[in-house]
N, C-alpha and C positions, 0 to 999 in steps of 0.2 A: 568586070567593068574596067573599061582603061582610063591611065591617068589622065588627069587634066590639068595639073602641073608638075612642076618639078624644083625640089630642091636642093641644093650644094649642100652636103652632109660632109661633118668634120669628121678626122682623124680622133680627135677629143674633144671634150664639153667641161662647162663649168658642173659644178658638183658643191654640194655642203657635205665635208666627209666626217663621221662620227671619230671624236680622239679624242684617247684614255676613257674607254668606255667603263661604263659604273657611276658612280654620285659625283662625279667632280668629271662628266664628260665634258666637253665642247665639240661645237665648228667651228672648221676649216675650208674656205672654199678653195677647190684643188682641180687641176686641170685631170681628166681619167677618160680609158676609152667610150669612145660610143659603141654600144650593144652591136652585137653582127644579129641577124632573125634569120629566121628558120624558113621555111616555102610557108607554115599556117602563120605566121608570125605579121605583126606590122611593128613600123617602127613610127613612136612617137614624141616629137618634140614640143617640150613643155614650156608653156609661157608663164606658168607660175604654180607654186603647191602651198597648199593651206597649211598652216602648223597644227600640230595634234596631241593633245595629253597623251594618249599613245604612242607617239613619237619616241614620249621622254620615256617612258618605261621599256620602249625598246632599247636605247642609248643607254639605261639605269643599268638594264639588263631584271628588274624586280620581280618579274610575273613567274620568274621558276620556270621560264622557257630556255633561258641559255641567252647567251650572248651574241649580237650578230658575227660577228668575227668566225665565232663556228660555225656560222654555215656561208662563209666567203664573202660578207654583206659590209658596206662600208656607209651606205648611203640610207636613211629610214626615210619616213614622208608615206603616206599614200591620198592624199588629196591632190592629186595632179590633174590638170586641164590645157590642152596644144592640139596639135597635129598633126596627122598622121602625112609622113612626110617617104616612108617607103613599105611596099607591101612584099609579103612573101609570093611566090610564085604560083601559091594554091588559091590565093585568098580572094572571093570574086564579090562578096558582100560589100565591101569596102575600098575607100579609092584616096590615092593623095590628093591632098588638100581637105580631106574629110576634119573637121573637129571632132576629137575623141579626150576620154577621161583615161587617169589609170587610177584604182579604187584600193581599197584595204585587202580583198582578196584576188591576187594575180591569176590565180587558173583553180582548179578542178580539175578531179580524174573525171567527172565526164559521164560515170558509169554506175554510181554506187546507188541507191534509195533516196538519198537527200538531192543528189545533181539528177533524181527522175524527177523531180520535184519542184518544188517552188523554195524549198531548206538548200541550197547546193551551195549557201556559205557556210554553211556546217560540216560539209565532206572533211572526212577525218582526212584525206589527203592534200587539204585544201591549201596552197602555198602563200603565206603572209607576206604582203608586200610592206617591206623593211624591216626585215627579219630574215626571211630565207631568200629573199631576194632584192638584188636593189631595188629601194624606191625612187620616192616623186622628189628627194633633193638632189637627184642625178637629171640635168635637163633632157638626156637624150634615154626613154624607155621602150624595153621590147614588151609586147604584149601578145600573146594569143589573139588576133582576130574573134573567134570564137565567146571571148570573154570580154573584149573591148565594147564600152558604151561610147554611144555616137552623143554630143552634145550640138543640140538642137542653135539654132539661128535665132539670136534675140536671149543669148544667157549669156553673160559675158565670162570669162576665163578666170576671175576674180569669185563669181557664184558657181562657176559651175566648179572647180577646184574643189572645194570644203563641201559641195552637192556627193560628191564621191563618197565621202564616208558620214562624215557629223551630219549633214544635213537630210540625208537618208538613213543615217542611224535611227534618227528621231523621230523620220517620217512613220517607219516600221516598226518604233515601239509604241507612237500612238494608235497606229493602227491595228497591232495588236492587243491592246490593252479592252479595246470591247468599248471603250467607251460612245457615244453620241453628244450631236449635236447640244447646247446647253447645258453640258455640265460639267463639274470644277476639275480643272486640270492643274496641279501645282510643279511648279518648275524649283525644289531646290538646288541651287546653282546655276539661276537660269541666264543669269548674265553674261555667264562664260558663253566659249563657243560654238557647243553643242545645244545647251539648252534657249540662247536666243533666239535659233534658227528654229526648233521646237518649239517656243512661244509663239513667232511666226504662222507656222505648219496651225497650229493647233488653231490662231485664231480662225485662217481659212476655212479648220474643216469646222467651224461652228463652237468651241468648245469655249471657255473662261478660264484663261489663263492669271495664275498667281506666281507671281515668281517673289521667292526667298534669296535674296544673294545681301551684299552689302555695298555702299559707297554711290556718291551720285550720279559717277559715270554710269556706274552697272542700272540706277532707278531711271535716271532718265533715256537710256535707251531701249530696257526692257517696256515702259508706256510706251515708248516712240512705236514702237515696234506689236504693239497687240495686248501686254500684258494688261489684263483690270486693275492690277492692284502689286501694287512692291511691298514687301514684308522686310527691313534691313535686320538683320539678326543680329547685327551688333548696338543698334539704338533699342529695338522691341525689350520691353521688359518679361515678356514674355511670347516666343512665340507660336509656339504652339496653339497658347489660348485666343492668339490674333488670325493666324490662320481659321480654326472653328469657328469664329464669331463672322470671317468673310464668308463662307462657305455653308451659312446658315442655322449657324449654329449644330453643325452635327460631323462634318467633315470633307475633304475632297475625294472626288469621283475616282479620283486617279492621280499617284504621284508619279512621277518620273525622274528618276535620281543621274544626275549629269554630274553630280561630285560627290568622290569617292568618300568625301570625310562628313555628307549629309544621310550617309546610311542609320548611323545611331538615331537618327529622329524621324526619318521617313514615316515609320507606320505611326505616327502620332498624329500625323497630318491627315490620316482616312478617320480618326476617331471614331464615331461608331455609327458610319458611312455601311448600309448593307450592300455587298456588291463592291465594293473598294479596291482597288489596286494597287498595288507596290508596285513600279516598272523598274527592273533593274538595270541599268544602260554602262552606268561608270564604272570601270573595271579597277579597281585601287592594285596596290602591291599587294603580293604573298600574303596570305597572315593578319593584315589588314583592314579595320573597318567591317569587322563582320557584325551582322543583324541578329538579334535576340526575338526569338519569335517566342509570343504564347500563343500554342494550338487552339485554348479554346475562345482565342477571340476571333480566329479564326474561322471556326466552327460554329461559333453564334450567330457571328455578322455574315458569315461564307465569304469572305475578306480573304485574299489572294495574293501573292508573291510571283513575280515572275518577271526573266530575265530574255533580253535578247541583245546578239551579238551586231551584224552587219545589216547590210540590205541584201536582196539577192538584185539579178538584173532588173526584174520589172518593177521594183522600188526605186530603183537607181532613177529611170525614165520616167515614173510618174512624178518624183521630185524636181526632176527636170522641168517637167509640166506646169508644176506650182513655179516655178521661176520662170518660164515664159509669160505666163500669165500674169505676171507683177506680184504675186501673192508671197512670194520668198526674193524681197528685195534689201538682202544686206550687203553693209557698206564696211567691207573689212578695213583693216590698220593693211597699208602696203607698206612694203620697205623693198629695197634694193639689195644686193650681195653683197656689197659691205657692212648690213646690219643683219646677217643671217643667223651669226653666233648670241648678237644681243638679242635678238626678237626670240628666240629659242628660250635662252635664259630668264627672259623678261615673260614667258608662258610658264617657265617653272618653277619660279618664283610670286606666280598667282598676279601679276600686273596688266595682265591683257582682258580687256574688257570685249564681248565679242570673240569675232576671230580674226587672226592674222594671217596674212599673205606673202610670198615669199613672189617678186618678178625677177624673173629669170633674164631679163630685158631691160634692167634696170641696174645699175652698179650703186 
């Protein structure tokens, strides 16, 4: 397909670059090259990235992965949303001026069991975008064509950004959890902004969203937004015993843990729910927040555990869908490059309600 515009591409781009990486990182926004692409490659410029609790554990460096620095990485982020502004010379699917994402996983080998599949974010070769390579706080990214989602017409760059990763993280752990229409889906953590997009998602697809967080920004957006019922864990005298009592007295259909420090109480929340689910989404540090299972409640209720990582593509696009549709209509915190390093800080220090947006077009 030929182009149908054309854009003046810089020598360098603004960038949010990771320094003193470990518990005491920051950003810095830094002038750095733009990507050269390959013949299968597009090049795309980003009008804004979502912020990510994985972000910080990239910059922590905590997951026992290594540090970006080791594999030449300056930049993390992968909620990115722009446009593809030059193609490689193989690439025929795809056209400038096209709107495209860049997502948590950058490419695939392409070839293995999981990429024949609908799993091919699980290819053990699978390239983490900000990590082994730069991410979406670099405005200017190369992508594989191949791998690039097109962002439809009618999702603005603010939803469709955080759609890249949180927002089809969620979509793919509800939809793997089994559960159906009318029944209790509980969000702890759901305020933040993984699980409010997920409260969203979930009301769409039928289900009765409870969300567990605390404070009244986090209550009044989470009702704004789908949820039945807010549980604050810091007013509940109990909440455990207030979750079972909304959930008909016996427990939820299905939890889905968006924060890493709500694992110790998740499975209290299915109580003795037959069929019940643990979904497990938040990835905490190393060592960490680990779950204490008893087998045989497992085994009585046939009550179930289970975890998932990203989306693959065709999650990506159906999320997209629900955001056309009006049905995943959130309304992030924006900031400008001057509050790159606060808005970061101000996510790692648990102050962001929702999610945050970073405009690349905005100082």
């Amino acid at each position: 397909m030929s182009s149908t515009q054309t854009f003046d591409i810089p020598k360098e781009c603004n960038a949010g670059v990771v320094v003193n990486e470990g518990p005491d990182f920051h950003i810095e926004v830094q002038k750095v090259p733009v990507p050269e692409i390959g013949p299968d490659d597009v090049l795309i410029k980003l009008n804004a990235t979502g912020l990510c609790q994985s972000d910080l554990h990239f910059m922590q460096g905590d997951w026992g992965l290594g540090f970006m620095s080791e594999h030449g990485t300056k930049c993390a982020g992968h909620e990115g949303a722009g446009v593809i502004v030059k193609i490689g010379e193989n690439v025929k699917s795809m056209k400038v001026g096209d709107r495209a994402g860049f997502k948590p996983i950058a490419d695939t080998c392409g070839t293995c069991e999981h990429c024949q599949t609908t799993k091919e974010c699980y290819c053990s070769g699978a390239v983490f975008t900000g990590l082994h390579t730069d991410g979406t706080y670099k405005q200017y990214v190369k992508s594989p064509a191949r791998y690039t989602s097109l962002i439809p017409d009618g999702v603005s760059d603010y939803v469709a950004g955080p759609i890249m990763c949180s927002a089809s993280t969620i979509y793919t752990s509800l939809k793997e959890s089994g559960l159906r229409a009318g029944q209790w889906a509980v969000f702890p953590g759901g305020g933040g902004g993984v699980g409010i997009q997920g409260v969203q998602l979930a009301d769409a697809m039928g289900f009765r969203p409870i969300v567990v967080d605390t404070g009244d920004e986090r209550k009044k957006l989470a009702l704004e937004l789908g949820a039945e019922h807010f549980v604050d864990f810091k007013t509940s005298s109990d909440v455990t015993a207030e979750v079972l009592k909304l959930t008909d007295g016996i427990g939820a259909h299905g939890v889905f843990v968006t924060a890493p420090q709500s694992y110790g109480t998740a499975l209290t929340f299915i109580g003795t729910r037959v069929g019940a689910v643990v979904m497990c989404i938040a990835l905490p540090a190393a060592g960490t927040n680990n779950m204490t299972v008893v087998p045989a409640q497992m085994v009585f209720k046939n009550q179930s555990i289970k975890g998932t990582l990203v989306s693959n593509m065709a999650d990506v696009q159906e999320t997209l869908q629900f955001a056309k549709r009006g049905k995943l209509r959130l309304k992030p915190t924006v900031v400008g490059l001057s509050k790159f390093n606060e808005a970061v800080q101000d996510l790692k220090n648990g102050k962001v309600a929702g999610r945050m947006v970073v405009d690349f077009n905005m100082e």
